[in-house]
Gaussian input, Z-matrix of N, CA and C with variables (Angstrom, degrees):
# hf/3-21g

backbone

0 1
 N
 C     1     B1
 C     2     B2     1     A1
 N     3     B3     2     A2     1     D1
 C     4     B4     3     A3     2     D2
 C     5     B5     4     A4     3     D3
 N     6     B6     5     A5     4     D4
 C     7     B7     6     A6     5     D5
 C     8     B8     7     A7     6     D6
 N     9     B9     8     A8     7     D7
 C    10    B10     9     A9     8     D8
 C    11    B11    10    A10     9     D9
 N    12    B12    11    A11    10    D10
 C    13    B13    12    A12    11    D11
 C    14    B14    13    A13    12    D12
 N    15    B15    14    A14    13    D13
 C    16    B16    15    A15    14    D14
 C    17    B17    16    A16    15    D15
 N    18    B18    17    A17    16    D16
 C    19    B19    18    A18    17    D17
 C    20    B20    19    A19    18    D18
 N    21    B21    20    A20    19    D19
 C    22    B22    21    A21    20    D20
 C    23    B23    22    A22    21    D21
 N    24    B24    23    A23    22    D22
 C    25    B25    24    A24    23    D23
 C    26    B26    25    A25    24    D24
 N    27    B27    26    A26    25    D25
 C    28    B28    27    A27    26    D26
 C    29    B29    28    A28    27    D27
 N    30    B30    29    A29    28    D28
 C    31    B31    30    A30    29    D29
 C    32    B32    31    A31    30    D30
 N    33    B33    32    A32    31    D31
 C    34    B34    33    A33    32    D32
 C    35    B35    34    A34    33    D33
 N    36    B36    35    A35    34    D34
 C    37    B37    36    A36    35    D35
 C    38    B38    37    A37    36    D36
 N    39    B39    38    A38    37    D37
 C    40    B40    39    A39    38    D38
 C    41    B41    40    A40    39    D39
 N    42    B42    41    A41    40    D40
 C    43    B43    42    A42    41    D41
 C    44    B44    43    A43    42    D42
 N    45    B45    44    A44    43    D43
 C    46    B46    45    A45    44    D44
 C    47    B47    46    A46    45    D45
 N    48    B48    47    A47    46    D46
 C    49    B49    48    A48    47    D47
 C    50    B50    49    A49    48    D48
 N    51    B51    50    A50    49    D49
 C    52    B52    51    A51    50    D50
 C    53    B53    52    A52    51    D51
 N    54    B54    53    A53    52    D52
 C    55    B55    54    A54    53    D53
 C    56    B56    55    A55    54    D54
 N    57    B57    56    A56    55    D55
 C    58    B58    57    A57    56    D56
 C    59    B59    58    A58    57    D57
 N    60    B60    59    A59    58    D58
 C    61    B61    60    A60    59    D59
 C    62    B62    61    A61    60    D60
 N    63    B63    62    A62    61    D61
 C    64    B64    63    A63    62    D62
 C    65    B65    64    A64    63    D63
 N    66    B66    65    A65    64    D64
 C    67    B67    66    A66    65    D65
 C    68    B68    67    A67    66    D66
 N    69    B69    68    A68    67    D67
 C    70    B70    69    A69    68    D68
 C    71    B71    70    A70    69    D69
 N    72    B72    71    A71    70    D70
 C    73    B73    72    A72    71    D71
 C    74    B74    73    A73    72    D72
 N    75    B75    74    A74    73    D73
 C    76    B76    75    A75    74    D74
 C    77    B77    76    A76    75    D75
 N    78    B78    77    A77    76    D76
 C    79    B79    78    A78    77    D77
 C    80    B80    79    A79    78    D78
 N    81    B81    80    A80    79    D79
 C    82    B82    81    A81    80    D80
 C    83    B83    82    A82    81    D81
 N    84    B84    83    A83    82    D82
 C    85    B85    84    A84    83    D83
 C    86    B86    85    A85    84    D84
 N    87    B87    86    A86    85    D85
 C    88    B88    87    A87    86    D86
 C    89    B89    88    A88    87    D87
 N    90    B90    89    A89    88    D88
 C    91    B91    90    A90    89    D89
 C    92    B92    91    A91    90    D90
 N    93    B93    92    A92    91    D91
 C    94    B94    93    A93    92    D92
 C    95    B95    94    A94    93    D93
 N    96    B96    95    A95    94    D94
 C    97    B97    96    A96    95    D95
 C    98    B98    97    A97    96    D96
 N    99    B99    98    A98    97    D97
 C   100   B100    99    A99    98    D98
 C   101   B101   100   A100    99    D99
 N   102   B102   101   A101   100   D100
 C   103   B103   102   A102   101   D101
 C   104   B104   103   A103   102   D102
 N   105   B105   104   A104   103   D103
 C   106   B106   105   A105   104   D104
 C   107   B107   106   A106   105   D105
 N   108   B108   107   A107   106   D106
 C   109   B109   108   A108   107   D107
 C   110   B110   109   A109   108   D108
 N   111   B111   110   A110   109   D109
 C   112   B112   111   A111   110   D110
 C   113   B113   112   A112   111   D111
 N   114   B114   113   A113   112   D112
 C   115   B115   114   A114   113   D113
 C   116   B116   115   A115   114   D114
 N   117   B117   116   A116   115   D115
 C   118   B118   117   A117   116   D116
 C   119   B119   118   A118   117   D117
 N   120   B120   119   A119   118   D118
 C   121   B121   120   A120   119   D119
 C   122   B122   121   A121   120   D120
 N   123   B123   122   A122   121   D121
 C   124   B124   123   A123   122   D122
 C   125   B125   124   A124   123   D123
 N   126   B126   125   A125   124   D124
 C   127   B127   126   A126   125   D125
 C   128   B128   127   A127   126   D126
 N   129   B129   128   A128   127   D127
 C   130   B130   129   A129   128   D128
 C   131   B131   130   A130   129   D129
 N   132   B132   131   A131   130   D130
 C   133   B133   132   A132   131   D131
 C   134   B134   133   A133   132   D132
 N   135   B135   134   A134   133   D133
 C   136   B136   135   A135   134   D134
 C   137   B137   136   A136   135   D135
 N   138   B138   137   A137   136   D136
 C   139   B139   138   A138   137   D137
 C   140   B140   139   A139   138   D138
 N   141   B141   140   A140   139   D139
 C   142   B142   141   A141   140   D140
 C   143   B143   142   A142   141   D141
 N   144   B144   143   A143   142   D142
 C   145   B145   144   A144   143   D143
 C   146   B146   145   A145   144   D144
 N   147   B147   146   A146   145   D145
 C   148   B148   147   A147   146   D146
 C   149   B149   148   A148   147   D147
 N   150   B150   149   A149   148   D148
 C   151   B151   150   A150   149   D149
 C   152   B152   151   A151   150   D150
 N   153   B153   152   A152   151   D151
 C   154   B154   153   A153   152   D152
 C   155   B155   154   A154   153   D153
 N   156   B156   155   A155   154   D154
 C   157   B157   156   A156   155   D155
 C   158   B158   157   A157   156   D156
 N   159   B159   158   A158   157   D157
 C   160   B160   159   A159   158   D158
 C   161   B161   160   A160   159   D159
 N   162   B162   161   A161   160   D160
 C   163   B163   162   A162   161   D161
 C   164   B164   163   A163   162   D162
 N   165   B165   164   A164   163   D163
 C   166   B166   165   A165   164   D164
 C   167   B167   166   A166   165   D165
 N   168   B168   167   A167   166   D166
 C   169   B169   168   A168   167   D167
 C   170   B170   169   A169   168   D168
 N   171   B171   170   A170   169   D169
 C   172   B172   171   A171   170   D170
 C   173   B173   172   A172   171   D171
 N   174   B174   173   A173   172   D172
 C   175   B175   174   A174   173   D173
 C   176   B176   175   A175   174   D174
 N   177   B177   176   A176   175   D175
 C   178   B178   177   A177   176   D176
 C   179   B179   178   A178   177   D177
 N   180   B180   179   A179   178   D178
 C   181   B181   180   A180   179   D179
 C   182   B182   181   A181   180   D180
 N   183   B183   182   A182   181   D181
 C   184   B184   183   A183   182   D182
 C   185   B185   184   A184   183   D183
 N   186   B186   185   A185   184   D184
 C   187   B187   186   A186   185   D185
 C   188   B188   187   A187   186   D186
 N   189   B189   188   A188   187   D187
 C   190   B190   189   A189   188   D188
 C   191   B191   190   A190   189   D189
 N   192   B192   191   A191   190   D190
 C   193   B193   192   A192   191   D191
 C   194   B194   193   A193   192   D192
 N   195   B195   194   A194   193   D193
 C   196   B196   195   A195   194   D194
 C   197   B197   196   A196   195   D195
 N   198   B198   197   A197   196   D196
 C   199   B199   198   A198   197   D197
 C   200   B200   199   A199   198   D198
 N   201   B201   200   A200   199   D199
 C   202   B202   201   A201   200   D200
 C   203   B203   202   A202   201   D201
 N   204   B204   203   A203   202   D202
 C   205   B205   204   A204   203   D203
 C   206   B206   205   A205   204   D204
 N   207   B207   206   A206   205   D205
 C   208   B208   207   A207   206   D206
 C   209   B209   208   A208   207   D207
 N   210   B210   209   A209   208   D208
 C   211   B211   210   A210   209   D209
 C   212   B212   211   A211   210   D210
 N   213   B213   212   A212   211   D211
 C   214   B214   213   A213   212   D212
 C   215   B215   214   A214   213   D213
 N   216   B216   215   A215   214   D214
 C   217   B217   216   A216   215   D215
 C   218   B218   217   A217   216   D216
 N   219   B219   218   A218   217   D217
 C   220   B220   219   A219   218   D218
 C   221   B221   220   A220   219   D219
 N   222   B222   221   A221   220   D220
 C   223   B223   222   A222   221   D221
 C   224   B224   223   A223   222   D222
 N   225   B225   224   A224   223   D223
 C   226   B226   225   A225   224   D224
 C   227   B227   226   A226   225   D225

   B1=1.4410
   B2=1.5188
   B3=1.4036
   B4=1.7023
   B5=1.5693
   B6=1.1551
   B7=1.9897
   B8=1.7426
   B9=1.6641
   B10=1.0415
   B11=1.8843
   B12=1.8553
   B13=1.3603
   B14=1.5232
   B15=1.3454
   B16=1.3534
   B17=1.5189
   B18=1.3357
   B19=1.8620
   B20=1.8125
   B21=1.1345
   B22=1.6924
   B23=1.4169
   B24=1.0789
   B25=1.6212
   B26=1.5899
   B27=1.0705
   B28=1.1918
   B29=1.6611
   B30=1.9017
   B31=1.6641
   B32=1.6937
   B33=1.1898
   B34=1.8581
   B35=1.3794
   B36=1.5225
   B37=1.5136
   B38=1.4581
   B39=1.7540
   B40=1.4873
   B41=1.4045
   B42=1.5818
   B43=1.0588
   B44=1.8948
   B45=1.4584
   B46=1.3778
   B47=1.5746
   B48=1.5759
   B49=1.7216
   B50=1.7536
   B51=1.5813
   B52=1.3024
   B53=1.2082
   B54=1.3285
   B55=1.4224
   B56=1.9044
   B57=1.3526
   B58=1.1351
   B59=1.5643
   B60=1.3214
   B61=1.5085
   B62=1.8218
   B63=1.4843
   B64=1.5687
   B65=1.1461
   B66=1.4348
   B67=1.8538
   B68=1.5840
   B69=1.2869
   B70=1.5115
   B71=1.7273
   B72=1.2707
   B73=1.5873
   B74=1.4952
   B75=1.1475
   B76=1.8045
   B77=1.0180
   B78=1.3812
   B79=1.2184
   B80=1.8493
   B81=1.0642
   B82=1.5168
   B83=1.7307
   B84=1.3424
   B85=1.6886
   B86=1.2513
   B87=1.6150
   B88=1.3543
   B89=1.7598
   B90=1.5751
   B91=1.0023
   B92=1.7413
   B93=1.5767
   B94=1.6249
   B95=1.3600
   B96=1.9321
   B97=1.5457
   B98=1.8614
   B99=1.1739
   B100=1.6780
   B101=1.7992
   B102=1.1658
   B103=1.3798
   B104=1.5511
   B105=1.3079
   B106=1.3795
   B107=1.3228
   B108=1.3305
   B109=1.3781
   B110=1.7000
   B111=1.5133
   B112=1.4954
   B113=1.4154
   B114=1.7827
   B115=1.1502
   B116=1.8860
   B117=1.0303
   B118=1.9453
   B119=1.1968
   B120=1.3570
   B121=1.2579
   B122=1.9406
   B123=1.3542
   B124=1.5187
   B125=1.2797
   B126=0.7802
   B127=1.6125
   B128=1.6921
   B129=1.6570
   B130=1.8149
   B131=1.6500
   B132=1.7335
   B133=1.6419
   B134=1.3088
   B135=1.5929
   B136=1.1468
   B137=1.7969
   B138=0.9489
   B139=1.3100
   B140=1.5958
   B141=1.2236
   B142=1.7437
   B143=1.3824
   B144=1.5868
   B145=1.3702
   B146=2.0493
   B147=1.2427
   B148=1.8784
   B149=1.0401
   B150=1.9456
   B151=1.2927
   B152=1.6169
   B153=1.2023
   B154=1.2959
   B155=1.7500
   B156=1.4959
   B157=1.6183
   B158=1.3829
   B159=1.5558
   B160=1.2100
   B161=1.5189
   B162=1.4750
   B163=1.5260
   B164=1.4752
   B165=1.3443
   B166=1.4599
   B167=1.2658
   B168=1.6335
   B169=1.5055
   B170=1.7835
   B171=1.5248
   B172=1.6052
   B173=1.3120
   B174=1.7140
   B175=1.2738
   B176=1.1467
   B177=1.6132
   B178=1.6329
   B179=1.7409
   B180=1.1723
   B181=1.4147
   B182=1.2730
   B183=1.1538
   B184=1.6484
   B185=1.4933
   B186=1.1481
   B187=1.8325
   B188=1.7016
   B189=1.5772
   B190=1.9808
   B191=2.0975
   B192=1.2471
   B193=1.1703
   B194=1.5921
   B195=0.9028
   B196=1.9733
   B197=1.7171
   B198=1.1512
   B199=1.6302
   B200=1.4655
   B201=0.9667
   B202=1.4467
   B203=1.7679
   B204=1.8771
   B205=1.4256
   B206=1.8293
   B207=1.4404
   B208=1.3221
   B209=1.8169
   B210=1.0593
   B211=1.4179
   B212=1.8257
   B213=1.3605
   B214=1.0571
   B215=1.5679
   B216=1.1663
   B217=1.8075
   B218=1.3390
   B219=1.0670
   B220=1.5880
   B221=1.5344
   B222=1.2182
   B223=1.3543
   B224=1.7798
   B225=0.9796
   B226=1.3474
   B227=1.6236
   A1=110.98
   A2=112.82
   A3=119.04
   A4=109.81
   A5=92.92
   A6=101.84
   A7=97.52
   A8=112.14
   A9=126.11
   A10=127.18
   A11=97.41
   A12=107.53
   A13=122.56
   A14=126.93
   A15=133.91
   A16=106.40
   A17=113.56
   A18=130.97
   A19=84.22
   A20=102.49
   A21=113.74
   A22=107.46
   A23=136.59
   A24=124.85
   A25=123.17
   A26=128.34
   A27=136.30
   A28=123.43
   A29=101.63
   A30=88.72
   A31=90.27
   A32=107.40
   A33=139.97
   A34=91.31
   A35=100.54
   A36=110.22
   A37=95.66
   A38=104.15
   A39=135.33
   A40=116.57
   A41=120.21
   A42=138.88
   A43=83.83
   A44=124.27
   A45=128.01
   A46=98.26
   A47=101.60
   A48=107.16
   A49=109.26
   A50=98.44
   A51=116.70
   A52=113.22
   A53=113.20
   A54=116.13
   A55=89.68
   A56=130.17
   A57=149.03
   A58=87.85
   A59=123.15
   A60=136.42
   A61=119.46
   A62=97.33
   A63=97.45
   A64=127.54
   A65=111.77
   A66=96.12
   A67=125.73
   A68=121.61
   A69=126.44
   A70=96.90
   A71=124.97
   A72=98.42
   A73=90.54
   A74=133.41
   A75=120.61
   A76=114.98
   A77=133.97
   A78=138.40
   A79=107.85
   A80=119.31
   A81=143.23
   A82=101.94
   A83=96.92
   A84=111.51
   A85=117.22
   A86=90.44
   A87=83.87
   A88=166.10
   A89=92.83
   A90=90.60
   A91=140.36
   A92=98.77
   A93=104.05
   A94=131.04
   A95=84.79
   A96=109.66
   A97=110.94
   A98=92.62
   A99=116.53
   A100=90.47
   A101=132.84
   A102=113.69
   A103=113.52
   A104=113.13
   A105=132.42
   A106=82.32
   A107=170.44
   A108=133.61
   A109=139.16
   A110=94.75
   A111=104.39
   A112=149.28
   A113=97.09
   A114=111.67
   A115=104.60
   A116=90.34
   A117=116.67
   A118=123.23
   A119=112.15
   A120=135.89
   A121=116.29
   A122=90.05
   A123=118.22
   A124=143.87
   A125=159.31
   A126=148.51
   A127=121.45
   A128=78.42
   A129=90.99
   A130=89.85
   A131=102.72
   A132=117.78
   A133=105.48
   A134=116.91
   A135=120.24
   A136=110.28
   A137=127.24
   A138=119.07
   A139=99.42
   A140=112.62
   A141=127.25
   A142=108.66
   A143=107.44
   A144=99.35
   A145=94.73
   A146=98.13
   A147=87.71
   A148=122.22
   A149=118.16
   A150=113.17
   A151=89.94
   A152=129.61
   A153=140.56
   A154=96.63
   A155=115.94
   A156=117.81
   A157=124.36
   A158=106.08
   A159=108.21
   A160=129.11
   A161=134.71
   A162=122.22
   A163=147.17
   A164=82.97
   A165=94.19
   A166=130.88
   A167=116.10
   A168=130.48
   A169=91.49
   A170=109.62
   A171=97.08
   A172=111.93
   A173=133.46
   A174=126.04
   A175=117.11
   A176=129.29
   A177=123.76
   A178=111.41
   A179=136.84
   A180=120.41
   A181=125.87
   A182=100.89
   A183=132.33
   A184=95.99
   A185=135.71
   A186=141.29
   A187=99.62
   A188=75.10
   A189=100.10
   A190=101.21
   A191=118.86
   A192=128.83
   A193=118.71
   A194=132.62
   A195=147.67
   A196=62.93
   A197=142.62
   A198=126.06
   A199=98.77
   A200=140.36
   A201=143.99
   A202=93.51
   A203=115.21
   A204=109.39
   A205=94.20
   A206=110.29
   A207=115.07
   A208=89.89
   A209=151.74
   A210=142.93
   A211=104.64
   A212=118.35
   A213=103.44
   A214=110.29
   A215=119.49
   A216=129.66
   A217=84.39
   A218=153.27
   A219=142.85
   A220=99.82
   A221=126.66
   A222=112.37
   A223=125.75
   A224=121.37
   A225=122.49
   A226=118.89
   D1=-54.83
   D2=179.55
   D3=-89.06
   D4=-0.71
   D5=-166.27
   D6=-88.29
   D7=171.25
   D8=149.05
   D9=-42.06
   D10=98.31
   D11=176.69
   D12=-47.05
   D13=127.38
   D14=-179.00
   D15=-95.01
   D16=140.81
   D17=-168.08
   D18=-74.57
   D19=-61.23
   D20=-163.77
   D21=-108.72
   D22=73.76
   D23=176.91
   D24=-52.52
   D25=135.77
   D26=-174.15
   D27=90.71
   D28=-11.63
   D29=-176.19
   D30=-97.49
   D31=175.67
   D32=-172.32
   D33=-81.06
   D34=124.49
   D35=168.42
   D36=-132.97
   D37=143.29
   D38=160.50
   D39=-53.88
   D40=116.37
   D41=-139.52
   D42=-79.65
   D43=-22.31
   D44=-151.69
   D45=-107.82
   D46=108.49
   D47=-164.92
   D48=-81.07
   D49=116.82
   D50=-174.82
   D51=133.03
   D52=-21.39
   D53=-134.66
   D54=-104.96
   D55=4.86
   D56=-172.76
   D57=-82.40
   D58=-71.76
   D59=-177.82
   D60=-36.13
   D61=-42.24
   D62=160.64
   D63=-84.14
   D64=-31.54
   D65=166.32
   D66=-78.57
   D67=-32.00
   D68=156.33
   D69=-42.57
   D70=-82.05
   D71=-158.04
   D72=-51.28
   D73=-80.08
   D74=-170.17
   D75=-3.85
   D76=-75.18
   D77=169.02
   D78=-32.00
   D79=-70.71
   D80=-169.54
   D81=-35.91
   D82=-45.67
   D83=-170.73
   D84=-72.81
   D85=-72.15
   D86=154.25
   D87=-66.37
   D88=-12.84
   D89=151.24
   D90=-92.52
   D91=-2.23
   D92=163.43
   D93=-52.36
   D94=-33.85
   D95=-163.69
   D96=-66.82
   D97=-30.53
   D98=-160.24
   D99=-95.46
   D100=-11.53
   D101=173.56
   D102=-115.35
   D103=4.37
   D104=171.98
   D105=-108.27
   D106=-67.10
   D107=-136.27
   D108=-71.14
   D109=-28.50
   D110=144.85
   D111=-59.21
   D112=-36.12
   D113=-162.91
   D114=-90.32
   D115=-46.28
   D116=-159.34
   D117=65.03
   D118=62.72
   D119=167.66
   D120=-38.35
   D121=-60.42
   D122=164.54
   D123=-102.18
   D124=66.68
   D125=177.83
   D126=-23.98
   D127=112.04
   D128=-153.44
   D129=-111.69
   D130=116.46
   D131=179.14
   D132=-27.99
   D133=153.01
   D134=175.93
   D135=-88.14
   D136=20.58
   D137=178.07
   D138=-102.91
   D139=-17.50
   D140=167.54
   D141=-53.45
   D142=-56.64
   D143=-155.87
   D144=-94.66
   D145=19.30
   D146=160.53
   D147=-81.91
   D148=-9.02
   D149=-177.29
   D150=-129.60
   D151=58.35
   D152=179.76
   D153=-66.29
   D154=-50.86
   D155=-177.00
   D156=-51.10
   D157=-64.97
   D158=164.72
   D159=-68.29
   D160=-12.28
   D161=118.33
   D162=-4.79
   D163=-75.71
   D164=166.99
   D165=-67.12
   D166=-25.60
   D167=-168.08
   D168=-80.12
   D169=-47.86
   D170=-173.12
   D171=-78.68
   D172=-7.50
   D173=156.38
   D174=-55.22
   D175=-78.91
   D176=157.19
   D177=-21.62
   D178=-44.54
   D179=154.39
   D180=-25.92
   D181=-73.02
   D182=-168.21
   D183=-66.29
   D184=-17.00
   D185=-170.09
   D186=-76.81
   D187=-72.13
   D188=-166.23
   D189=-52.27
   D190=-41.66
   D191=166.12
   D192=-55.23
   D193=-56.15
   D194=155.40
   D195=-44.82
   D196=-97.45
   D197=-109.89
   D198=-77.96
   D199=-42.36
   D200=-164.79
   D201=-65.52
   D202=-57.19
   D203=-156.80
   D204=-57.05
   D205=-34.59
   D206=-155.66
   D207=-74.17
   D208=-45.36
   D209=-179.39
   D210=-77.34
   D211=4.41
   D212=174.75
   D213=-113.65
   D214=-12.19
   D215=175.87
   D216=-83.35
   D217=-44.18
   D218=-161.83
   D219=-73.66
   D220=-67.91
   D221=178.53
   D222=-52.40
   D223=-3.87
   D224=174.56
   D225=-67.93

């Protein structure tokens, strides 16, 4: 109530201020990337898809990370 107002109450925030802004686009990117890759929404340069692997490896990053903050705002 007298404390520092929260945007979203209850979700997991990064103790490192700013640092919320780079993983949201992370998230953002990558997940554009991953709902255009089936479809081909866009035509995504081919120098993109030379690192299509490691893409994908830091999406599954970016997953398991969403999954932990997301099982850890729930227990609060």
């Amino acid at each position: 109530m007298f404390g520092k107002k929260e945007i979203m109450p209850g979700m997991a925030t990064i103790p490192v201020k700013g640092m919320n802004v780079f993983i949201f686009l992370g998230f953002l990117i990558l997940g554009a990337y991953f709902v255009n890759f089936p479809f081909n929404f866009m035509k995504v340069p081919e120098f993109v898809l030379q690192y299509n692997a490691w893409i994908i490896f830091a999406g599954g990053i970016f997953m398991l990370l969403g999954a932990l903050y997301y099982f850890k705002s729930k227990r609060r």
